[in-house]
C-alpha positions in Angstrom: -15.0 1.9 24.8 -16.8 4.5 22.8 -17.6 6.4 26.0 -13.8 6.6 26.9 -12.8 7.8 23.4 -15.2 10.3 23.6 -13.8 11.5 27.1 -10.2 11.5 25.3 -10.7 13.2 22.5 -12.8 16.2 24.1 -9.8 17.4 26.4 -7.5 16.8 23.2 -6.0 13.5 24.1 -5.3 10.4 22.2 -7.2 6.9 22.8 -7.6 3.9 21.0 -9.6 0.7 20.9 -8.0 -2.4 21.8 -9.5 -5.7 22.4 -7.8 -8.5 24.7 -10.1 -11.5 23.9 -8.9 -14.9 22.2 -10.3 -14.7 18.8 -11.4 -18.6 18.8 -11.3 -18.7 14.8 -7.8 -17.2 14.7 -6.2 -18.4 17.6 -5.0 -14.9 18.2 -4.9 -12.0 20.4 -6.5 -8.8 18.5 -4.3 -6.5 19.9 -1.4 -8.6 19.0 -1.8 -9.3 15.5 -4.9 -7.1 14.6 -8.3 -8.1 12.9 -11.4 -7.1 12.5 -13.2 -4.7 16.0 -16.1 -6.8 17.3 -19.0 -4.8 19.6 -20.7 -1.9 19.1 -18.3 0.6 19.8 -16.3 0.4 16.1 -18.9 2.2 14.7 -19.2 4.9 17.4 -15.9 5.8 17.2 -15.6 6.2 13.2 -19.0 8.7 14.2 -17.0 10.2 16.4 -13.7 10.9 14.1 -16.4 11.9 10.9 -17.3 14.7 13.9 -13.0 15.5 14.8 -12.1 15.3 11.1 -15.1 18.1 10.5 -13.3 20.6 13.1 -12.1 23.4 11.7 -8.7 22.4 13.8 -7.7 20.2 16.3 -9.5 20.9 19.8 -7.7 22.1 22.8 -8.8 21.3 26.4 -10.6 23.8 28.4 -9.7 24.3 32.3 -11.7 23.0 34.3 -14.0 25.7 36.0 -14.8 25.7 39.5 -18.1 26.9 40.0 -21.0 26.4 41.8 -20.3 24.8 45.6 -16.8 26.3 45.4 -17.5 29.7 43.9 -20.1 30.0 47.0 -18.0 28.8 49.5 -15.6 31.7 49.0 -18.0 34.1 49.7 -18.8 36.2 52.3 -21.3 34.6 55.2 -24.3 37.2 54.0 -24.0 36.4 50.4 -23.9 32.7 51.1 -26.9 33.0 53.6 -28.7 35.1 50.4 -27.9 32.6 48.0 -28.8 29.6 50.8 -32.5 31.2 51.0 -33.3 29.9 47.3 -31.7 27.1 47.4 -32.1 23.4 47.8 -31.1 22.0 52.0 -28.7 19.8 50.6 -26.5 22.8 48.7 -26.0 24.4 51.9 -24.7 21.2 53.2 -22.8 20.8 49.3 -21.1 23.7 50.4 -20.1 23.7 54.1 -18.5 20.2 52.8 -16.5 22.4 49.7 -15.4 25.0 52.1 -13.7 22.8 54.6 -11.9 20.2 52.1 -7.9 20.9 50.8 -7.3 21.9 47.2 -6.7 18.1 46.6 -9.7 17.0 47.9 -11.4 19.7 46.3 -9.8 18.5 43.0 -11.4 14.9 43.2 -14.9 16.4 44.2 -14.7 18.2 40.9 -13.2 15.6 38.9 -16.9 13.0 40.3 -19.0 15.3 37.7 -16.1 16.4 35.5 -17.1 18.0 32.3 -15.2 16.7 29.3 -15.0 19.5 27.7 -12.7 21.5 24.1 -12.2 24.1 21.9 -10.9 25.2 18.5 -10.1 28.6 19.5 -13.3 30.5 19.5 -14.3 28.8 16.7 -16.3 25.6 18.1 -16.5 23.9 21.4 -17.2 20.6 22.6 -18.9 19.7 25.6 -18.9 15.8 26.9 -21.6 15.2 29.1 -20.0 11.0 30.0 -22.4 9.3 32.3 -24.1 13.4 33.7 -27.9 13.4 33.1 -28.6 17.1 32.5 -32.3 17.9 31.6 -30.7 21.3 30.6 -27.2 23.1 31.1 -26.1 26.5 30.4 -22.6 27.2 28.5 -20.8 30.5 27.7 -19.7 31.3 24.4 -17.9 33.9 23.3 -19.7 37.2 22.0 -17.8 37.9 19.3 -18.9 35.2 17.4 -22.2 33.9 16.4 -23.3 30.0 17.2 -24.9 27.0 16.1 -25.6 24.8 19.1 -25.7 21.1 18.4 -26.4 18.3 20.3 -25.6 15.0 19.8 -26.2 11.4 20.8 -22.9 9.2 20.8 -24.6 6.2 21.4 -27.5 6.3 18.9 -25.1 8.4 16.4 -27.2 11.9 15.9 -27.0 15.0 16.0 -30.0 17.7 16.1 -29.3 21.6 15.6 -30.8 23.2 19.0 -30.2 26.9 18.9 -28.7 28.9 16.7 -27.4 32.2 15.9 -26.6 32.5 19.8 -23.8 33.6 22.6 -23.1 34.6 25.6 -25.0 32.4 27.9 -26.8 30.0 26.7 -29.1 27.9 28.1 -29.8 24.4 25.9 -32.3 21.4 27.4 -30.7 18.4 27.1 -32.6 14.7 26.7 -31.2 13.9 30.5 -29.2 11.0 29.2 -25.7 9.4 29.0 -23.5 9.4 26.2 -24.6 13.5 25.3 -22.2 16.0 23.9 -23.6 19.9 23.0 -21.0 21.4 19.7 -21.2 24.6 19.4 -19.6 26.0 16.1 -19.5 29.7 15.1 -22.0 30.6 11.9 
């Protein structure tokens, strides 16, 4: 449940937690007449609004970017054999696949490693790393602003200053597990 709000509120949209189980002591349906949340997630979400109520402004979605396997695959055979010499077997193959599938299709094989990701303007963004593994990602950030790069733990509920006074590209190692989201908020 925590995971999902967190996928909501990064691309600006609303979600809320709502359980369906009897409450044996009550007799009643929580979502029908309310109570107290049970789980773990309760908490995780109130960690997550102290972090949306600290936002200089509501955040805004960010397009999705297609990079990577589709930028490639709309290049020229020469550059793709150039970039193919450095890489991995299986991108070439990650490719071919990209190049021959409908914008539709393409859409879905985006959406299986989607980036949940927001902004206030250029003044912070949110990235929501859901169930992805980085060890270490690279974002862009504006360059007319200076940044404090944070990332945070959803699940265990920190947050650890990684960088700062950075933009532009910037590269950020990550802990390679679930549940990550990198803020980036302008000094």
């Amino acid at each position: 449940m925590a995971r999902r709000c967190w996928r909501a509120a990064a691309v600006c949209a609303y979600c809320t937690h709502g359980e369906t189980f009897l409450d044996p002591e009550h007799e009643i349906l929580w979502w029908a007449k309310g109570g107290r949340l049970k789980g773990e997630s309760p908490e995780r979400i109130g960690f997550l609004k102290e972090i949306l109520e600290s936002l200089p402004e509501p955040l805004e979605a960010l397009p999705i970017q297609i990079e990577g396997a589709a930028r490639v695959a709309s290049m020229p055979p020469q550059q793709q054999e150039e970039i193919f010499s450095h890489a991995e077997p299986i991108f070439r193959n990650v490719v071919k696949a990209v190049s021959r599938m409908s914008a539709e299709d393409l859409h879905d094989f985006i959406a299986a490693e989607y980036l949940y990701q927001g902004h206030c303007g250029e003044e912070c963004y949110l990235y929501f790393y859901d169930t992805r593994t980085c060890a270490e990602d690279t974002v862009t950030l504006p360059e007319s602003h200076t940044y404090r790069v944070e990332l945070i733990d959803t699940w265990n509920m920190t947050r650890e200053t990684l960088k700062e006074h950075v933009n532009g590209k910037v590269t950020i190692a990550l802990p390679g597990r679930e549940d990550m989201a990198v803020l980036a908020i302008a000094e």
